[in-house]
Structure formats: C-alpha cells, structure tokens
C-alpha positions in Angstrom: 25.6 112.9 47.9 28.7 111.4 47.1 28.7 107.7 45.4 31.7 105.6 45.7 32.3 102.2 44.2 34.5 100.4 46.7 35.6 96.0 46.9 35.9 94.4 50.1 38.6 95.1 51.9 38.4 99.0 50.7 38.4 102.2 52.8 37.0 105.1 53.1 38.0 108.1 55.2 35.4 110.3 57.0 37.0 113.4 58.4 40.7 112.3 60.2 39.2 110.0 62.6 36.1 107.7 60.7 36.9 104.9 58.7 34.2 103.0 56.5 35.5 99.6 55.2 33.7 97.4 53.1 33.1 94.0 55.0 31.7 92.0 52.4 28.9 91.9 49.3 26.3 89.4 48.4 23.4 89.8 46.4 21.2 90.8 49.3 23.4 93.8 50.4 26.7 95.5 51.2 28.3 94.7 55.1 29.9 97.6 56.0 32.4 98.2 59.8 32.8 101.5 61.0 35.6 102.8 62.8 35.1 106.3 64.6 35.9 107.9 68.2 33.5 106.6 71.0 31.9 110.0 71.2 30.6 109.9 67.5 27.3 108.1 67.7 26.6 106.2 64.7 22.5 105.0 64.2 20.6 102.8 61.3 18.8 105.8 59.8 15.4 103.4 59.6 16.0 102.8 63.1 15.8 106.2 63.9 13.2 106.8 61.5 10.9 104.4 63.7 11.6 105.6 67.2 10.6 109.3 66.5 7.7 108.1 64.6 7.0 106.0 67.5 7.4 109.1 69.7 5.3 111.2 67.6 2.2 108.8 68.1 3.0 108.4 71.5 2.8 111.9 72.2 -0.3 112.6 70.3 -2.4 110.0 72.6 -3.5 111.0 76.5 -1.7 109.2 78.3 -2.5 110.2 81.3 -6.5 108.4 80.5 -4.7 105.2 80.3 -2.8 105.8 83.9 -6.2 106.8 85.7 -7.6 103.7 84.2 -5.3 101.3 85.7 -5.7 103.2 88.4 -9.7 103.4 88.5 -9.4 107.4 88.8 -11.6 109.6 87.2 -10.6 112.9 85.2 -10.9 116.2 87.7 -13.4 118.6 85.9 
C-alpha cells in the first residue's frame, strides 16, 4: 500500500485517466472527488463488503419455503 500525505486542493494521479483530489479535512475524516472515465466503476469498499455478505446469507436460507408460504403450497416429496 502506498501512503501519501496530500492538503486540500492536492492531486493525485491513478494511471493516465483517474484523478484523486483532496476536497476537504476535518477532524471526522478526509473528503475526497474522483475523477475517472465512466466505464471505471468506483464503490465504498464497506458498501461492497455489506451487499455480498448480504448475498451470502441470502443464499444460504430456502427461499423457495418462504414463496410456498405466501403461497399456501406445500413442499413436493
């Protein structure tokens, strides 16, 4: 990992076409903008973090039971 120390108003390059500038800092955090192509998809990492985990659980639970309950079906044996 890399570990710049940057002041507002500062840049930094990602490849040729991602620009990180620092927005603004307070004592609760660091703003940062992001500049990058439209194709370059750019995600909070916690954010991320959450909606897999909330996959994972999804995925682990039968569905389907909930569905034939609204529905008042019974499993086929």
């Amino acid at each position: 990992m890399l570990v710049l120390g940057r002041k507002v108003g500062e840049r930094i390059l990602i490849g040729d076409d991602v620009v990180v500038t620092v927005v603004s800092v307070s004592k609760d955090g660091v703003r940062v903008g992001i500049e990058a192509p439209r194709d370059v998809r750019i995600h909070r990492a916690e954010i991320v973090d959450q909606v897999a985990e909330d996959n994972r659980a999804a995925s682990a639970t039968d569905a389907g039971a909930d569905v034939r309950a609204l529905l008042g079906l019974r499993r086929a044996s």
